[in-house]
Structures are given as structure tokens and as C-alpha cells.
C-alpha positions as CSV (number, residue, x, y, z in Angstrom):
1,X,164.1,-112.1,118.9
2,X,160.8,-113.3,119.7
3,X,159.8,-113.5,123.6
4,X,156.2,-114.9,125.2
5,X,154.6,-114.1,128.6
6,X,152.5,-116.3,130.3
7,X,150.2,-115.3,133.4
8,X,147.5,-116.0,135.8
9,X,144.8,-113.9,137.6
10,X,142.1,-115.3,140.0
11,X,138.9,-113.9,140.8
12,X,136.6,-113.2,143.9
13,X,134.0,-111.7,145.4
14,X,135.9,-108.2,146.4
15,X,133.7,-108.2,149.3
16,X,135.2,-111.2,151.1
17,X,138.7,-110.7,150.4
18,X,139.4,-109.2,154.0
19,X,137.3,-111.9,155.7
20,X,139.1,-115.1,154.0
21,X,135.8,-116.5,153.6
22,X,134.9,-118.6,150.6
23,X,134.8,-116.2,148.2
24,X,133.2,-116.9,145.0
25,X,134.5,-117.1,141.4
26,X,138.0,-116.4,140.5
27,X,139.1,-116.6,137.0
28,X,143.1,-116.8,135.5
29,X,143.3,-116.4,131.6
30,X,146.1,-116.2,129.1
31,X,147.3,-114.5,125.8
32,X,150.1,-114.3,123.3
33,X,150.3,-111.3,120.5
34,X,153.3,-110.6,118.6
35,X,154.5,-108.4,115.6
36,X,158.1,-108.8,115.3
37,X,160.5,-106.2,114.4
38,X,163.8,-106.3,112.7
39,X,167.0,-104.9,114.1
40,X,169.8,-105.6,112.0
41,X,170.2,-109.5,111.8
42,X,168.2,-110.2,115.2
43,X,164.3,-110.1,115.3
44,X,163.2,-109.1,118.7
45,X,159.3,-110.0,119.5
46,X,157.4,-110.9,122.4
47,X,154.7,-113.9,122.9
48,X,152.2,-113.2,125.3
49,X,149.9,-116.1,127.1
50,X,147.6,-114.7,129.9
51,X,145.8,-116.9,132.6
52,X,142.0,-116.6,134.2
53,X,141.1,-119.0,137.1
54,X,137.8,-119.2,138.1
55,X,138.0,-120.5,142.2
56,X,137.0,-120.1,145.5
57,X,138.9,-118.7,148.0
58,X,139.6,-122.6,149.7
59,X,137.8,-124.9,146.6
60,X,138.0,-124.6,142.5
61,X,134.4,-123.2,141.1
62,X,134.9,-125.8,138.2
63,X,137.0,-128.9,138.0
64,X,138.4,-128.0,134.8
65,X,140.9,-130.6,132.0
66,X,143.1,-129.3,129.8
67,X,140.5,-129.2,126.9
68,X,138.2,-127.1,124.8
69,X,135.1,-129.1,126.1
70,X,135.8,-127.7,129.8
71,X,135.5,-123.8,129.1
72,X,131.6,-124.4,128.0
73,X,130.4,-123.1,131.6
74,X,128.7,-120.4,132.9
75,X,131.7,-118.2,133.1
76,X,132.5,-119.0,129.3
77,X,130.7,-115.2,128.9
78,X,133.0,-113.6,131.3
79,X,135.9,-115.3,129.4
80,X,134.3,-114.1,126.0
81,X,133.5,-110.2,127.2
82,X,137.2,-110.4,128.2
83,X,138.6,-111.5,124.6
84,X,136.3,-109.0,123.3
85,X,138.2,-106.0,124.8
86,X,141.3,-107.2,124.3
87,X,140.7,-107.8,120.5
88,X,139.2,-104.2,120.1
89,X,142.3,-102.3,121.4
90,X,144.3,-104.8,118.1
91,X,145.5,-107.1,120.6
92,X,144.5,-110.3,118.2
93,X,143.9,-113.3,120.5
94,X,144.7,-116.8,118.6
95,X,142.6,-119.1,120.9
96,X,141.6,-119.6,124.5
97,X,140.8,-122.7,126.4
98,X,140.6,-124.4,129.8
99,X,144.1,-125.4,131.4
100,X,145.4,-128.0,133.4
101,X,143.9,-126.8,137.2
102,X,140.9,-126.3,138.9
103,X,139.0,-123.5,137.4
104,X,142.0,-122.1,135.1
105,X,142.2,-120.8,131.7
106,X,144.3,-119.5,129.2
107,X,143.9,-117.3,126.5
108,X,146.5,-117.2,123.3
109,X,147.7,-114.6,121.1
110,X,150.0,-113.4,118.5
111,X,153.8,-111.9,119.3
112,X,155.0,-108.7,119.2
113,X,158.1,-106.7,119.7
114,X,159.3,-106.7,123.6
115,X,158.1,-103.4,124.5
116,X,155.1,-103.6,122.7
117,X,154.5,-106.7,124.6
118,X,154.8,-105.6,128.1
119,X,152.8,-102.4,127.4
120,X,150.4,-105.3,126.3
121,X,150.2,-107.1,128.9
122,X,149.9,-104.5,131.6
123,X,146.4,-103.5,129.4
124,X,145.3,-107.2,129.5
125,X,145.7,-107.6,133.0
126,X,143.8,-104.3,133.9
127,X,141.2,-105.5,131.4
128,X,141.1,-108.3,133.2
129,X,140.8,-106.9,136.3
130,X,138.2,-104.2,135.4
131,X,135.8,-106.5,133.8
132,X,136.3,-108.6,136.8
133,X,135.2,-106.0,139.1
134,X,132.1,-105.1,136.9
135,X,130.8,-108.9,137.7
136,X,131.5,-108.8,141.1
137,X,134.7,-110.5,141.0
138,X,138.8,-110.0,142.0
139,X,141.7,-110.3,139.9
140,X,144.9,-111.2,140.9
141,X,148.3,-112.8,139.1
142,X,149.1,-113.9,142.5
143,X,151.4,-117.4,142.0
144,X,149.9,-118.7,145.0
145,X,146.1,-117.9,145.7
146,X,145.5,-121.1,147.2
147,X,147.3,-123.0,149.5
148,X,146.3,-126.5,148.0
149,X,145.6,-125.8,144.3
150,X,148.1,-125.2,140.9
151,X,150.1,-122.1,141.0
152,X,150.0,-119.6,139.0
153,X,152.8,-118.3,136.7
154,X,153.6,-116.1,133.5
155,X,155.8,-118.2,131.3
156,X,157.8,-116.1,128.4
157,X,158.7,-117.7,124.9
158,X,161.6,-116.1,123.5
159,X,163.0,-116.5,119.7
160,X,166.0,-115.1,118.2
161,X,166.8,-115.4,114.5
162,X,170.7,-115.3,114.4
163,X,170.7,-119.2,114.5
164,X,174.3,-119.3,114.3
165,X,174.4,-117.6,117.8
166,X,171.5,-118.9,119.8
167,X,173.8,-121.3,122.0
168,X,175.8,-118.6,123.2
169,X,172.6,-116.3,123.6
170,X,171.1,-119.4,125.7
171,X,174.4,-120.3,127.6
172,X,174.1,-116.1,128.7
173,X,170.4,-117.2,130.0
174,X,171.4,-120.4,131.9
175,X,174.9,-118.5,133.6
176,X,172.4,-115.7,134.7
177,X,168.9,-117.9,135.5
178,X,169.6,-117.5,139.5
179,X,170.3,-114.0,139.8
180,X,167.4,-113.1,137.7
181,X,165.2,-115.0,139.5
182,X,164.7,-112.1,141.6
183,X,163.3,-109.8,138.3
184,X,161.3,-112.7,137.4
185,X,160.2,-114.0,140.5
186,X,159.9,-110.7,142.8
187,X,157.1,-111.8,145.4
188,X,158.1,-113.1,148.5
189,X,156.2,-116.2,148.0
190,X,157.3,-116.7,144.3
191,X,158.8,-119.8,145.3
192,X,155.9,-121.7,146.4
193,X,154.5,-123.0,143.2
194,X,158.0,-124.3,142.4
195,X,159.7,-127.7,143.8
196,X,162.1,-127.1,146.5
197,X,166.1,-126.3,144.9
198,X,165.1,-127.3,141.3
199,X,168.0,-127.7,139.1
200,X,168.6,-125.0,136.2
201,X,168.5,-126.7,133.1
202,X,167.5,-126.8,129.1
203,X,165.8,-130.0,127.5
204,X,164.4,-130.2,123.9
205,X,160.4,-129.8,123.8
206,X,160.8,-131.1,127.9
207,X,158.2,-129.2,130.3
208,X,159.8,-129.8,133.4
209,X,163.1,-127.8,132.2
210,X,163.4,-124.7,133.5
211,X,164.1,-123.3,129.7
212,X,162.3,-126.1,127.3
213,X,163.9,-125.5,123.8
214,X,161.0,-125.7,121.0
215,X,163.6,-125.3,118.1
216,X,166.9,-123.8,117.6
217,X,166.7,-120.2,118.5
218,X,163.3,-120.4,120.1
219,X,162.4,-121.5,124.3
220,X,159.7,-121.4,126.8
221,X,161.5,-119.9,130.2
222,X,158.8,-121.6,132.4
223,X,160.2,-119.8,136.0
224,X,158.6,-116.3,135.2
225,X,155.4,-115.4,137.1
226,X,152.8,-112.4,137.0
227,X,154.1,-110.0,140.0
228,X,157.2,-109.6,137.6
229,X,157.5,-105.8,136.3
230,X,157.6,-106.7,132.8
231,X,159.7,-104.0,132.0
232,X,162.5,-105.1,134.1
233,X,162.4,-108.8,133.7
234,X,162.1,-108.6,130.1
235,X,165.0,-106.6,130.1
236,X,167.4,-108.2,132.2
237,X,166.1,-111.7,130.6
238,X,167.6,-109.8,127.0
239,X,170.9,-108.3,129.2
240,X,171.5,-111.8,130.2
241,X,171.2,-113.6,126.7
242,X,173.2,-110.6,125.0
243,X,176.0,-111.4,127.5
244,X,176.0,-114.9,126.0
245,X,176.3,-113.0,122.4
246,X,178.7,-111.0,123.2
247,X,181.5,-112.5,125.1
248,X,180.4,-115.9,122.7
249,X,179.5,-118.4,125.7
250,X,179.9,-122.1,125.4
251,X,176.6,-124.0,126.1
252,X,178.0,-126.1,128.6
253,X,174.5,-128.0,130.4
254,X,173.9,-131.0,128.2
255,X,170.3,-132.2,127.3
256,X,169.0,-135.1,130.0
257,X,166.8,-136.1,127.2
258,X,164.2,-137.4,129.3
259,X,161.0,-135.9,131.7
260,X,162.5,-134.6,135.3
261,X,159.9,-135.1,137.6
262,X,161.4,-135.8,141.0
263,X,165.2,-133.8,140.1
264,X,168.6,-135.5,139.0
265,X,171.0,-137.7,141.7
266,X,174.5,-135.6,142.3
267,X,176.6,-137.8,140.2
268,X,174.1,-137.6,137.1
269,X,173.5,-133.7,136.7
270,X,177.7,-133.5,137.5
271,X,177.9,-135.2,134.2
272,X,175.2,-133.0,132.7
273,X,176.9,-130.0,133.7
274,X,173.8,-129.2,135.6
275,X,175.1,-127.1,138.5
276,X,173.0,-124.4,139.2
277,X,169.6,-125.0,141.2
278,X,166.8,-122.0,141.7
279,X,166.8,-120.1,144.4
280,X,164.9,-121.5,147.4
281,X,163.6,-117.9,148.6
282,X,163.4,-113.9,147.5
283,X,166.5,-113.3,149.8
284,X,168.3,-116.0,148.1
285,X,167.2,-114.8,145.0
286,X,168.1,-111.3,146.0
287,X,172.0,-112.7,147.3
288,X,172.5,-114.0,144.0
289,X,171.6,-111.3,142.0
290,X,174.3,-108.9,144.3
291,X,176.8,-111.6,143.1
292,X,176.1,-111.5,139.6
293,X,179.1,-108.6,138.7
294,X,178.6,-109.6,134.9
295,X,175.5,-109.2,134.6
296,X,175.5,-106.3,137.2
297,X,178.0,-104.7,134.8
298,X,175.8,-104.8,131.7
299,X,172.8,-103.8,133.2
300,X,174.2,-101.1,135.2
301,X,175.3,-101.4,139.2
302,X,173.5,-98.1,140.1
303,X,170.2,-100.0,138.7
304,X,171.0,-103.1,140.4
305,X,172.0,-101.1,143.8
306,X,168.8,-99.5,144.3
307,X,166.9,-102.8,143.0
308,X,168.2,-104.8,145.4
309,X,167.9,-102.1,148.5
310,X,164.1,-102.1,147.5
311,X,163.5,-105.6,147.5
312,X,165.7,-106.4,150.6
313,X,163.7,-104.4,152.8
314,X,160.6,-105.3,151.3
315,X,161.7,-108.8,152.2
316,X,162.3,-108.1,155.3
317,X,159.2,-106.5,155.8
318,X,156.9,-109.5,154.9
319,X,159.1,-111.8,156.4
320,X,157.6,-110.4,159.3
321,X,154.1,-111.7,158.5
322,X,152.5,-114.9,158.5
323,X,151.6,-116.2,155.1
324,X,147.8,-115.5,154.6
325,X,148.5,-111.8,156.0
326,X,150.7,-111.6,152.6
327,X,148.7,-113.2,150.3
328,X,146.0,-110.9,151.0
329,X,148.1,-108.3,151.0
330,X,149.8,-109.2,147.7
331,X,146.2,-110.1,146.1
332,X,145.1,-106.6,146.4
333,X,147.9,-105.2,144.6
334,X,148.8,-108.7,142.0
């Protein structure tokens, strides 16, 4: 099975964090690295795509395209020393480049095994964050640094080999999308780069699906962002599809075969079989997740239990707080 990451940091001067000033460049890269292994017919891999955003605190540093021509500024250096260190440690990076929002970037690599890949990316992003700090600058995966500006997530490519199966495996995903949400999408502010009660839905090679299907056997899951624990989310993302596999789910959601930009009338997703829609907060989130008794089953209650007694008060917690108190809370620590 092959799975991909996909994240964002921002940078800024650490001085100015507390102050909400201006600060000065932030940067958001991504990175993909995978050497699959083989266990029995199933080959389980990770992709990894990091992002670097260089911003202000309230305006983008550089206006950037999605291009190559767009990363030739003065921070292309910073970018550079950063691919540096994470080629020496035999993370091999495949290309990087300028993405599709103010000041970001993304950096891609290879895939690798699942646990190889989260211990992966938990090295790129302190390598990130380290050479950050030795310029001056902040890191943070935050999916929200700025109020006006492109989010910022940490979107996973996942590949399975046993083609015969990879319905099922994706039928497990789609039944389960919701209540994960709260492993994938842990902050309490996760939602905001989303649009409000977006439908839950695969489309062939379609970017505004929640899983876009490159091939059989192989999607992008585009709702994951960088607070996730990798660890957790990666395994209840493979608990979920494994449910599919095992109890041999029926993919029931139909392809809408066209781009979704502004979501589907009642009547149409009916017909689609497009029910489900993400969840509109952490609570939500949280709430479905408690109701999930399949999926609490395989992954085991007692996790789940304490899981969701964590994350419930911590929701409670900065639901007390007004929204910049938690970004700059959650930007020290993301």
C-alpha cells in the first residue's frame, strides 16, 4: 500500500510572534519519499509532500504561481539549505517548486513504508523548523496562519496493490471519512481552510474530491492537515480501509465526473449516493468519531476512549479563546 503526506509550515520573525506585528518571512515546503515494502499480497508505502510559505504575519513576502520560475527569490537559499538536510539523512527529494499561494512551496519526494514515513516527516518538519530558527525565522504547519491567505494542509497519497480489492478498501475510507476527521484534522481550527459542510466524495483525477482517485488502487485524501499526529492518523486511515477489506464493502458513492466547486443540490448527490458531508467543527468531528462503533471496534475502544476524553477537553478549552489567542497559541507548538 503506498500512502503520501502533504504539509505546510510558515515562517517568522520569532521575535514578533507575541506582538502580532508584521512579522517577516514565513516559508511552507513539501516532500514525498517512499521505499515500499511487501507484506504478503499488499504493498504498504507512504508518499510524503512537505510545504514552506514564505509570508508575513497580515501580507505574502512573495506573490508566488504555481511554477518553477516563481521559487528564483531570495529565499530560494533557505529552500535549498533545507533540501540539503533532508537529502543527507537519505530522505531523497524528487523536486521542489513554488505552489499555488502567496509565498508557498512545496518540496517532493520518493515513498516509503508508513512508519518509515511518519518517522520522516516528523524529521522534515524539525529540519524545517531548526533551519528556520537559525535565519531568524518561525515554523509552523498551522492550517490557518493567516486569516485572508490559502490554508495550509498535509494531503496523503495512498496505494494499495491488491487491485481486485481496492473498492472495498476505498468504500472502508469513505464509510469512516467523518469520524476520522478528528485524527486527521485535530486542531480546533482545522476546519477553516475547508468550505463550510463539504460533501464526502471520490472523483477520478478531480481536485475538489475529498479522495481524488489517480488510478485504481492509488488516491490523494486531500482533508489531512499538519497538526495530525502522523502516527495516529495514518493508522486509523489503514484501520478504516482494512474494514473495507475485510467485511468486503460495496463502493456505493458514484463518480460526479465533473469539477465541484460550489457543492452538489440535494436531489443530485441523493442519486450519487453522496451522503456524508465533513464535519463543520473539532466537536463535530469528535461526536462522530464516538459514533463510529466499527471502526471503534477495530481500532480498539480503550484507544478511542481516552482519544476522545483528550480532545474533548482540549476543545473545550480553546473554545474559550478568541481566535488569534489560538493561532498563536497553536503556531508555537504546529
Amino acid at each position: 500500500m503506498l500512502q503520501n503526506m502533504q504539509w505546510s509550515c510558515a515562517l517568522s520573525k520569532k521575535e514578533d510572534i507575541k506582538t502580532g506585528k508584521a512579522f517577516a518571512d514565513v516559508l511552507v515546503l513539501g516532500f514525498k519519499k517512499c521505499v515500499p515494502r511487501r507484506r504478503g499480497n499488499m504493498i504498504w508505502a507512504s508518499l510524503l509532500a512537505t510545504k514552506l510559505n514564505l509570508l508575513y504575519l497580515t501580507n505574502p513576502v512573495e506573490a508566488n504561481t504555481y511554477s518553477a520560475t516563481s521559487i528564483n527569490n531570495k529565499y530560494l537559499p533557505i529552500v535549498e539549505e533545507m533540501v540539503e538536510y533532508i537529502q543527507k539523512v537519505g530522505i531523497e527529494v524528487r523536486q521542489f517548486h513554488s505552489e499555488g499561494g502567496p509565498g508557498l512551496f512545496e518540496i517532493s519526494t520518493e515513498p516509503m513504508a508508513p512508519l518509515q514515513s511518519a518517522d520522516a516527516l516528523v524529521y522534515c518538519h524539525e529540519t524545517i523548523r531548526n533551519i528556520s530558527r537559525q535565519h531568524g525565522l518561525h515554523g509552523t504547519v498551522y492550517p490557518k496562519p493567516f486569516e485572508k491567505l490559502s490554508g495550509v494542509g498535509s494531503h496523503m497519497h495512498l496505494s494499495m496493490s491488491r487491485l481486485d480489492k481496492h473498492e472495498s478498501f476505498l468504500a472502508g475510507l469513505l464509510e469512516n471519512w467523518r469520524a476520522l476527521a478528528a485524527f486527521y484534522m485535530p486542531n480546533y481550527d482545522s476546519n477553516l481552510r475547508l468550505k463550510p459542510e463539504e460533501r464526502i466524495f471520490w472523483s477520478l483525477q478531480n481536485r475538489t474530491a475529498t479522495h481524488r482517485k489517480i488510478k485504481d488502487g492509488h488516491w490523494e485524501l486531500r482533508g489531512v492537515d499538519a497538526t495530525a499526529n502522523p502516527y495516529l492518523a495514518m493508522t486509523a486511515i489503514l484501520t478504516a480501509g482494512i474494514i473495507g477489506l475485510e467485511k468486503e464493502k460495496s463502493l456505493t458513492i458514484k463518480d460526479p465526473k465533473r469539477l465541484v466547486f460550489k457543492g452538489f443540490e440535494d436531489d443530485e448527490a441523493t442519486d450519487l449516493g453522496i451522503l456524508s458531508k465533513m464535519p463543520t467543527s473539532l466537536k463535530a468531528a469528535i461526536n462522530s468519531l464516538k459514533a463510529a462503533e466499527e471502526f471503534k471496534d477495530a481500532l480498539g475502544p480503550e484507544l478511542i476512549d481516552r482519544y476522545v476524553k483528550v480532545k474533548t477537553k482540549e476543545e473545550e478549552n480553546f473554545g474559550k479563546s478568541i481566535g488569534a489567542e489560538r493561532r498563536e497559541l497553536s503556531m508555537r507548538v504546529s
